[in-house]
N, C-alpha and C positions, 0 to 999 in steps of 0.2 A: 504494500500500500504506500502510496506517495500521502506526503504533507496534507495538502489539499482533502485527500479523500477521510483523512484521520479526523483535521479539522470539520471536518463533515458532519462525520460518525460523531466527534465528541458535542456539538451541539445538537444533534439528536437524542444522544441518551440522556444530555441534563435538559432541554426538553422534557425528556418523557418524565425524567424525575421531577423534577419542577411543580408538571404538571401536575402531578399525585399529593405533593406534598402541601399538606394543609389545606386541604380544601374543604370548606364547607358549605356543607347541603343547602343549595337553591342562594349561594352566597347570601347568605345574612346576614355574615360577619366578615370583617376581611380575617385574614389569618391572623395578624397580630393587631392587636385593641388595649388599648390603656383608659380606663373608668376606676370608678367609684369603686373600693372593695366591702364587703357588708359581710355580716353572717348570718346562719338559719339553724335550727336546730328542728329534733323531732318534739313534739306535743306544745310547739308554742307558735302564736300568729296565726293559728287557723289551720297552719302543718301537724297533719299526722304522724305518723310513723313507716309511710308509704309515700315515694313521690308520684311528680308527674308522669313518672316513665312508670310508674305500675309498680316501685320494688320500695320492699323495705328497708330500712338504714337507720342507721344509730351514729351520734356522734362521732365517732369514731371516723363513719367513710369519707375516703377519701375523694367527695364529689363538689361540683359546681353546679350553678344555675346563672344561665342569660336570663333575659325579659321576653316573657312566652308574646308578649305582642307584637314585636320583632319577628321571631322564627314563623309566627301565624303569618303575618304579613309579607314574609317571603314565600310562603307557601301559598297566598290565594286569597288568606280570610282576612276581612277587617278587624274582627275580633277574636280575641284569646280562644285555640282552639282547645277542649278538654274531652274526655270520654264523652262526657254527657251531651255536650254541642254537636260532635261530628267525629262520632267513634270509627269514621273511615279513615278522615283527613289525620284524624291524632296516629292512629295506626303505624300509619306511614309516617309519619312524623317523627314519633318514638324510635322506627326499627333505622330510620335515617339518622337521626340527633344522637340520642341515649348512648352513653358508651364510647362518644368522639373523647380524644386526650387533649387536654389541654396544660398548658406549663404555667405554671403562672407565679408572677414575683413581686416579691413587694419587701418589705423593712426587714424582716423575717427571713427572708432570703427565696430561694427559688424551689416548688415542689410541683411535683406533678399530679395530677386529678382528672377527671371523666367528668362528662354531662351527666348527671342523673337525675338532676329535675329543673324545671323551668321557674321564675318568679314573676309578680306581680309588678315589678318595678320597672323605670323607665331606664336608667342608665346605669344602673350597678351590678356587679358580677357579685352573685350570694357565693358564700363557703359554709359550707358542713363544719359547726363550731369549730372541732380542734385545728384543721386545716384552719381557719378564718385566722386564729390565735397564732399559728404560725407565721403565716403570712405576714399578718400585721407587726409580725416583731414582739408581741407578749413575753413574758419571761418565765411564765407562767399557763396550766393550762385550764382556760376558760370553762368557768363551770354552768353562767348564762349568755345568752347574747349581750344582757348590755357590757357584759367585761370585755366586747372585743369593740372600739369605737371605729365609724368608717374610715376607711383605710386606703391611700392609694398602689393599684394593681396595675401590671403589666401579665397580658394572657398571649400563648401564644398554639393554636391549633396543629398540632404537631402532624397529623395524617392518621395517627395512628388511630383504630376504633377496639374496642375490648366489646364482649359479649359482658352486658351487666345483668342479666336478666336473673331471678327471685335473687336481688341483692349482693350479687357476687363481684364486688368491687376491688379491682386491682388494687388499689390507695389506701392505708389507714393509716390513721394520725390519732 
C-alpha cells in the first residue's frame, strides 16, 4: 500500500469510530454537556424505589437522570412520555436510553454511571445520592438529598450501553 491509500484507510476507520462513539439516541444530547449537578434518592420527591426505566435501585446505584422533557421531545412528544401516556413510545424509549454510560465530573473528581431514570427538571443532571456526594466533592457520605447542594457537572456519553434491566447496574457508590 502506498501513503495515499493508508491515508485513506486511516480516515475511514476513525470515521467509522467517531461515528459510534457517543452517540445518543435521536441526539438529544450532544455527547459532552456541562449543567446543573442535583441528587435523587429512592422514597423521596414523589420517587419510589423503581425508576423510569422500570428497575429498582437503592442509593447505592451507580445511575443518572437527564430531563425526560428533553428525551420526549427528541422522540416526537411535546410532553413527558411515561408508561401510562404512551406505553409504546416509553418502550422504545427505555430499550434506547436506559443503560447508555455516561462519565461525569465535577469537584469530587470523575466517575462513571448509566441512565437509569429520567427527571422532572429543566436543566440538571440528577445523581443517585452516593454518586451525587461524590461528585460534588463531599467528604462524607450523604445520608439525605439536602447534604448534597447543586453542584456543577461535566457529562460525557461514552458509547458504551450496559443491559440494566431488574436493576442490574454496573456502578455502585
Amino acid at each position: 500500500m502506498n501513503i495515499t491509500t493508508l491515508s485513506v484507510l486511516f480516515v475511514v476507520i476513525a470515521a467509522c469510530f467517531n461515528h459510534t462513539y457517543g452517540q445518543v439516541p435521536h441526539h438529544a444530547w450532544p455527547v459532552n454537556f456541562h449543567m446543573n449537578g442535583t441528587a435523587f434518592a429512592p422514597f423521596t420527591g414523589g420517587e419510589k424505589d423503581r425508576t423510569w426505566c422500570g428497575n429498582k435501585f437503592d442509593v447505592t446505584s451507580g445511575i443518572v437522570s437527564l430531563p425526560l422533557l428533553t428525551w420526549s421531545k427528541a422522540y416526537g412528544s411535546s410532553t413527558p412520555v411515561t408508561y401510562f401516556n404512551n406505553p409504546t413510545l416509553w418502550k422504545k424509549m427505555v430499550s434506547e436510553i436506559c443503560g447508555l454510560e455516561v462519565r461525569v465530573e465535577g469537584k469530587g473528581g470523575t466517575y462513571m454511571s448509566v441512565i437509569g431514570d429520567a427527571n422532572m427538571w429543566y436543566e440538571n443532571l440528577d445523581h443517585n445520592l452516593h454518586l451525587a456526594g461524590k461528585v460534588a466533592g463531599l467528604s462524607y457520605v450523604p445520608k439525605k438529598i439536602s447534604d448534597v447542594k447543586k453542584f456543577d457537572v461535566k457529562g460525557t456519553f461514552t458509547g458504551k450501553k450496559f443491559d440494566i434491566s431488574g436493576g442490574n447496574y454496573p456502578y455502585k457508590y
